[in-house]
N, C-alpha and C positions, 0 to 999 in steps of 0.2 A: 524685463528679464536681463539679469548680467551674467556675462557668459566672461569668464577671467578678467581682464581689466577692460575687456571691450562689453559695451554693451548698443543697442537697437531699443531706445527710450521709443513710445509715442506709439509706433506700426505695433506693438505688440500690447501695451497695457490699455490703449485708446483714448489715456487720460490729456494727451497733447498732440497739436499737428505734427507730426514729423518731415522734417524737410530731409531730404534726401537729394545724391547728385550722380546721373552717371557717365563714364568717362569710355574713350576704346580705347587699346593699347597702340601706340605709335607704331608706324611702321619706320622711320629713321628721325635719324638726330634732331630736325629740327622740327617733326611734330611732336618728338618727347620733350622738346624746350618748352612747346608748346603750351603739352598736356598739364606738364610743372607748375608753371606759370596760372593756367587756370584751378589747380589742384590749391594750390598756396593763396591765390585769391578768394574762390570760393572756404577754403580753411576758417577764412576769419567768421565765415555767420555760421562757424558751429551744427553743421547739417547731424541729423540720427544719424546717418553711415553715408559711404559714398560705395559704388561698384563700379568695376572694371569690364567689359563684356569678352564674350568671346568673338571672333570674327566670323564671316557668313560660314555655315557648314561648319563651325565648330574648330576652326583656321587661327591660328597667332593663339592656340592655348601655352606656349613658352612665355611669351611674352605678358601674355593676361595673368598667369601665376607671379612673373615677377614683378610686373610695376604691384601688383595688388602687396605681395609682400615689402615692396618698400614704402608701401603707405602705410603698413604696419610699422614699420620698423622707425618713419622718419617723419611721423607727422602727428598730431593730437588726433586724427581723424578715425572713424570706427569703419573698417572695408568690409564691403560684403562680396564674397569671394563667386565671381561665375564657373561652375561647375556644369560639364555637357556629356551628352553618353555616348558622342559622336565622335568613331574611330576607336574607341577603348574600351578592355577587357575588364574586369569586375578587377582582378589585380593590379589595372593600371589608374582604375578610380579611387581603388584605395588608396594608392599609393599617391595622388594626389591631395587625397583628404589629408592624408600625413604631413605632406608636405604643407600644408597651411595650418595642421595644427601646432606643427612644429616654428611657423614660424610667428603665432599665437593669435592663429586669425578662425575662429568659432561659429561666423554666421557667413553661410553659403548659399545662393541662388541653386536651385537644383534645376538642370532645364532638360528635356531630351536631346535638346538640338534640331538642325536641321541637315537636308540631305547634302551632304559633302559637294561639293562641284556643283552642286544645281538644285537651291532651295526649295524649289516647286516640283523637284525630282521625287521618286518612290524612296519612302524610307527602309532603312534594312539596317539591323542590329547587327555590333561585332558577335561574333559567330559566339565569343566567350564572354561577350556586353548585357547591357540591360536594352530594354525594348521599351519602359516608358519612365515618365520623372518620378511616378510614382516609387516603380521599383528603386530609382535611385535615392531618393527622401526618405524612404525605408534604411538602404545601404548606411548613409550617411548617420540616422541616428544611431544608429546600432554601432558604431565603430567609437563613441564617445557623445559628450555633452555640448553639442553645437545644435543653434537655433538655425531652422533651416526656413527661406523662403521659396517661392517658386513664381511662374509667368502665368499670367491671364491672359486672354483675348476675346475684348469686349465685343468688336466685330466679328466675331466668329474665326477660330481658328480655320486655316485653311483646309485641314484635312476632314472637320468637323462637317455634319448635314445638317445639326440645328445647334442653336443656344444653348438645348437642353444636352447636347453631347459636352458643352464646353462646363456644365451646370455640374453634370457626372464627372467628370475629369477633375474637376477642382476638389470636389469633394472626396475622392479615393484620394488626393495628395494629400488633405487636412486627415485623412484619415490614416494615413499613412508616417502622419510625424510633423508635417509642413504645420508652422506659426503664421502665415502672412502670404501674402501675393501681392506682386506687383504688376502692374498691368502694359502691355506696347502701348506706345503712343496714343493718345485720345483727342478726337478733336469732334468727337458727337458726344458730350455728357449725358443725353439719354441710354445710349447704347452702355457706356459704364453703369448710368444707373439699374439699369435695367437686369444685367450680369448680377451686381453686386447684392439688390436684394432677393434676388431670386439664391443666390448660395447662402446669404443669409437666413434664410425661410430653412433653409437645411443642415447647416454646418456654423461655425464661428469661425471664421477664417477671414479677417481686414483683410480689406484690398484697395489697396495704393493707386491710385491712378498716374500714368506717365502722361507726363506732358511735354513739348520739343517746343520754344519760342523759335518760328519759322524766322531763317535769313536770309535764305536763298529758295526761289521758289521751283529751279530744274532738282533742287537735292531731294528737296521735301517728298515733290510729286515722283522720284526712283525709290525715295526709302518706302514710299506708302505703296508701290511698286511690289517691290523686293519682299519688304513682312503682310501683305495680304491687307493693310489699313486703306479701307475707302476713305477718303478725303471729302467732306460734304460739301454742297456747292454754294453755300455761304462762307465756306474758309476760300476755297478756289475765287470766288469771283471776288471776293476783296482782295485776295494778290493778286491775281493777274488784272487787276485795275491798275497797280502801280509795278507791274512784272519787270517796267525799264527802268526804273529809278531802286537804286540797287538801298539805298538810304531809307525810299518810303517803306521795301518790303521790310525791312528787320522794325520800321516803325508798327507798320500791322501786324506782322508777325510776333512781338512782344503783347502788343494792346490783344491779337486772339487769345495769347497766353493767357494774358491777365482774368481776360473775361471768364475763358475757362476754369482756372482756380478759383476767381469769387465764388461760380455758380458752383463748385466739387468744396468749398469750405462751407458752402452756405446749405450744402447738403449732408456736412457731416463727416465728409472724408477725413480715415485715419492718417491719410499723409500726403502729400506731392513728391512724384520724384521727377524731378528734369532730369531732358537728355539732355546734352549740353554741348556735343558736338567738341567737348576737348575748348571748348571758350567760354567763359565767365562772363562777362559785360550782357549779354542780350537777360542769362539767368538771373545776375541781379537785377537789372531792372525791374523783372517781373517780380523779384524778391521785395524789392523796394515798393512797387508801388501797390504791393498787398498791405504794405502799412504791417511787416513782421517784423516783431523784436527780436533781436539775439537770446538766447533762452540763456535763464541764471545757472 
């Protein structure tokens, strides 16, 4: 589907892997050198889109709008814009959706968000806000011709009682306007599989699996913390085999990678998307040793 000169090849026609990259907005000068730096490295293997996130509770949305617009503005890359309902009135999400269409950016992550201050806190809507991504993916189409994606969670979202809540959920999004989903971190490919055809059985809605090449094993084991991701005890006991040797983890940590996308390519996955921690070397690796070409 092409959406004005930007388009989301692969996640949406299913005719190719789509490789995809995502990035978080800096918080000063020299993680924005940083982010650059890995923004312009990764540039050259031509990913379907890259995304910008928003921070915890929906935090550094200033910031996530502008880098996101200057990878519109300054780079071959196709942005897929993060969009949260977290803190904002239905006037203040449009008026964001504006702002990205104006600066010619068409494919949005729609996400609810999480609870401001305290992820695992109760959630509560702005008083003049939306209450789920649904509603927002709705918002979003209806305001113009943008391809909207949204978030899975294979492990069970945290608010969720079963599979089958997180089963229902996906599907009022696809039903609601969402093309795609991308998935948090994966590091059980059953548990994706598992998600994926079971929405299948119901809906046509790809879904992307996230994958993180682990480099540090205190970061990994806070983020898996923080977004509700179990960590299985075959990824844990292979880093913390090598948890002192700061060299071996990013060497395991890449080869989980790798394993992981064999087994999610050799199943059919409409795409990979890394996280990438704002650094390129550990994602090409893995890029590399899938043995992918650059697409014509």
């Amino acid at each position: 589907m092409t959406v004005g000169t930007h388009s989301i090849p692969g996640v949406l026609t299913g005719r190719a892997l789509a490789i995809s990259f995502e990035f978080f907005p800096p918080k000063d000068d020299e993680s924005e050198r940083q982010l650059w730096t890995a923004i312009r490295t990764l540039e050259r293997v031509r990913p379907a889109f890259v995304s910008v996130t928003y921070g915890a509770g929906g935090t550094t949305q200033d910031r996530t709008v502008r880098v996101t617009e200057r990878i519109a503005r300054e780079t071959s890359l196709t942005p897929l814009a993060h969009l949260t309902c977290v803190g904002a009135s239905v006037t203040q999400l449009r008026q964001v959706v504006g702002q990205y269409a104006a600066a010619g950016i068409r494919n949005i992550l729609a996400l609810r968000g999480d609870p401001p201050g305290d992820v695992r806190g109760t959630w509560v809507a702005h008083p003049d806000g939306l209450d789920h991504a649904d509603e927002l993916v709705a918002l979003i189409r209806g305001l113009g011709d943008f391809t909207v994606g949204v978030a899975a969670f294979p492990d069970v979202h945290p608010e969720s009682r079963t599979i089958e809540d997180d089963v229902e959920t996906l599907v009022r999004k696809a039903e609601a306007g969402a093309s795609f989903a991308v998935t948090q971190m994966v590091f059980d490919a059953d548990s994706y599989l598992r998600l994926r055809d079971r929405v299948a059985a119901r809906c046509d809605l790809p879904i992307t699996p996230g994958l993180m090449p682990v480099t540090n094993v205190r970061q990994i084991e806070r983020m898996s913390q923080l977004m509700g991701t179990p960590l299985p005890r075959a990824v844990t006991d292979r880093l913390h085999a090598v948890a002192e040797d700061g060299d071996a983890v990013r060497r395991v940590g890449v080869q989980i990678a790798t394993e992981l996308a064999e087994r999610m390519i050799a199943e059919g996955v409409p795409g990979l998307h890394f996280i990438t921690m704002n650094r390129s070397s550990a994602t090409l690796e893995v890029h590399d040793n899938l043995g992918l070409r650059l697409p014509t």
